[in-house]
C-alpha positions, 0 to 999 in steps of 0.5 A, spaced: 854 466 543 849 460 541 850 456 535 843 454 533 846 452 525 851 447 529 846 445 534 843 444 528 847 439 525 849 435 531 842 433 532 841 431 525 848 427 526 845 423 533 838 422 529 842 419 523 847 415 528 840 412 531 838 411 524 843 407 522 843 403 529 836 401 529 836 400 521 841 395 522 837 392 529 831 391 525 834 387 518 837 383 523 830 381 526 827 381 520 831 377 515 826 376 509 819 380 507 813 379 510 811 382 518 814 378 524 812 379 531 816 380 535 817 378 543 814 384 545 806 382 543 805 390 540 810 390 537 812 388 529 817 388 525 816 389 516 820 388 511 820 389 503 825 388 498 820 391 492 816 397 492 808 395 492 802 396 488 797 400 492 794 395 497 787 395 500 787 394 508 785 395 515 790 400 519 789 397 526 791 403 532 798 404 531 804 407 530 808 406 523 815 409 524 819 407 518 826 406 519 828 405 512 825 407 505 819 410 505 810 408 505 804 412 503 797 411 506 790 414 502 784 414 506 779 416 500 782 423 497 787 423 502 795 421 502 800 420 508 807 419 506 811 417 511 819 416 512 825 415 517 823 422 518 816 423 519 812 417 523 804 414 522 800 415 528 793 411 527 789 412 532 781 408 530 781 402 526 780 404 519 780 401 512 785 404 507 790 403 502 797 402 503 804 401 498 811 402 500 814 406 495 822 405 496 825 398 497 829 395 495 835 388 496 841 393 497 836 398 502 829 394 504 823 398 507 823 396 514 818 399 519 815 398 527 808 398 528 807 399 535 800 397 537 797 404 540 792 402 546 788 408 547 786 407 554 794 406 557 794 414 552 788 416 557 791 414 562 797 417 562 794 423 560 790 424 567 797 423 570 799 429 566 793 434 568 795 440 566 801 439 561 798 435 556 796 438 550 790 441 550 784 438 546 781 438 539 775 443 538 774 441 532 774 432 529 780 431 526 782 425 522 783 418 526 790 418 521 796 423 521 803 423 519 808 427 525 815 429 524 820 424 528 824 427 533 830 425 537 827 424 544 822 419 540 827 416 535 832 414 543 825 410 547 824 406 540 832 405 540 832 403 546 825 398 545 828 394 539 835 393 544 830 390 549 828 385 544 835 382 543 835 382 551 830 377 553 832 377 561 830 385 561 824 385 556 819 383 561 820 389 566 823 395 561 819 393 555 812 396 558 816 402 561 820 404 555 813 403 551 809 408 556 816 413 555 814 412 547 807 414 549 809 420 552 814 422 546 808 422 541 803 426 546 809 431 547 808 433 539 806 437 536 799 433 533 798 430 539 791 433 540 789 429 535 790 423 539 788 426 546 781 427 543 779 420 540 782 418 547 778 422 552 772 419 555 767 424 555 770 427 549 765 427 542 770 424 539 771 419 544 765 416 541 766 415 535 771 410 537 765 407 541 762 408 535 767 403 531 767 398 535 760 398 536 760 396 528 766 392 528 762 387 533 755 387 528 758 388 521 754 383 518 748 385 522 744 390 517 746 397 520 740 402 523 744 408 525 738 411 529 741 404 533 748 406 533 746 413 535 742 412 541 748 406 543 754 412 543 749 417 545 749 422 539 743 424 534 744 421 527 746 427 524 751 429 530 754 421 528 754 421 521 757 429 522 763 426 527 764 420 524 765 422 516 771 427 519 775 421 524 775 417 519 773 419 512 766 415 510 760 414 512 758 410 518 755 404 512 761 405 508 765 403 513 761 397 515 761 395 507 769 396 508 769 392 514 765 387 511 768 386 504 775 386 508 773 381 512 770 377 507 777 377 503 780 374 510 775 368 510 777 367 503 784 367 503 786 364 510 780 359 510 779 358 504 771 359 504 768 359 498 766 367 494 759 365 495 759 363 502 764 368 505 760 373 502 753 371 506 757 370 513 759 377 512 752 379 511 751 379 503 745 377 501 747 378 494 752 373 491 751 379 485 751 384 490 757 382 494 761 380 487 760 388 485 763 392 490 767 387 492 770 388 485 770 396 486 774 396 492 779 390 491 780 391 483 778 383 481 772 378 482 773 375 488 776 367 485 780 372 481 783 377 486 784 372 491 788 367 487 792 373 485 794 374 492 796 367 493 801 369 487 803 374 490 804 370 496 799 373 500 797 380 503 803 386 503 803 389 510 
């Protein structure tokens, strides 16, 4: 007779077992805090022997999945904890809040961030036809937690062996990556992804919505323009928009401006006055305002924290 509680506990153990491997993989390819890229261009590496205050950032399309400890994301009201059980997909660049919340010396978080390329998922779904999940019908967030499973957990083992293996990198490394596609089109999510990922999809759209934002931040926004540029009404855009990525269309472009403006500052060095013009400020005021309101100090202060603090957590 079929024992599912032994079942059951058999793979927890492989789980466990692959766990523990990869952890060990991981803290020696990253030995101090900080992201390292690794030798294959998408994939990354973090570590940190501290928890972390809870940081503004910009999620780039990934998947986060935690090998030890545990991370929290807050996109406006919303918060996304995920673990060595549960990984993060983010599928559109979106501005947010990030903090580790158990690390230590004796057990570091430490993570893979997998650059997610829509159009390799697209791709991969016209050659799955009619077995792949099937669509959203309604916008979904552009940011979810997924439960991790043994399959996947195997093709990430599997990628960070490739890393100690430079000889067969080169030739596994895009199949092994493909196969970790699969396995998150294969979950139970998976239909949040496939729509941003289609190309005739509405929400399709709204990843050419953001794109479109990302390349004229600094320009004044006219969302009769962005409308008409990913051929949608205004209030089908905004509708959209607001549900992948939990803002406005102007409240994401202030974000990415505000963000950009911080980079200016801490790598080059820009003054506050200057960085926040180049960023589209006209308002020195203005600029120093929600700069404030979104990173918690003025601009010369926050920015001298950071470099404390030794730069921004990832």
């Amino acid at each position: 007779m079929f024992d599912s509680s032994l079942t059951s506990a058999r793979e927890i153990g492989a789980i466990t077992e692959r766990q523990q491997e990869l952890a060990a993989r991981v803290a020696r390819l990253a030995p101090v805090d900080g992201a390292h890229q690794s030798a294959l261009e998408s994939l990354s590496l973090i570590r940190n022997s501290v928890p972390t205050v809870c940081t503004p950032t910009v999620y780039q399309p990934c998947l986060a999945i935690v090998v030890q400890g545990r991370k929290r994301a807050l996109l406006n009201d919303e918060v996304f904890h995920y673990d060595a059980l549960n990984y993060l997909v983010v599928s559109v660049t979106l501005p947010a809040m990030g903090q580790v919340l158990e690390a230590s010396a004796e057990r570091p978080y430490l993570c893979l961030r997998l650059n997610l390329d829509l159009e390799e998922v697209a791709r991969l779904l016209l050659e799955l036809g009619d077995r792949g999940p099937a669509a959203s019908t309604s916008a979904d967030r552009g940011l979810y937690v997924a439960r991790l499973d043994e399959p996947l957990l195997d093709a990430v083992l599997r990628m960070v062996r490739l890393l100690e293996a430079p000889d067969d990198l080169a030739v596994l490394a895009p199949v092994v990556q493909r196969e970790i596609y699969y396995r998150v089109l294969r979950g139970d999510l998976a239909h949040r992804l496939v729509d941003l990922a289609q190309g005739e999809s509405g929400n399709h759209r709204i990843v050419r919505a953001i794109e479109w934002l990302k390349q004229r931040y600094a320009a004044p926004l006219r969302i009769e323009e962005l409308a008409e540029a990913v051929h949608m009404s205004p209030s089908a855009l905004h509708h959209r928009f607001k549900a992948v990525t939990a803002m406005s269309p102007l409240q994401y472009q202030k974000h990415l401006r505000l963000h950009e403006a911080r980079r200016l500052m801490f790598a080059n060095g820009v003054e506050c006055a200057a960085a926040g013009h180049r960023v589209g400020y006209e308002s020195a005021s203005q600029f120093s305002r929600e700069y404030r309101r979104l990173f918690g100090a003025p601009p010369r202060a926050e920015i001298a924290r950071l470099r404390e603090m030794g730069g921004v957590s990832a």
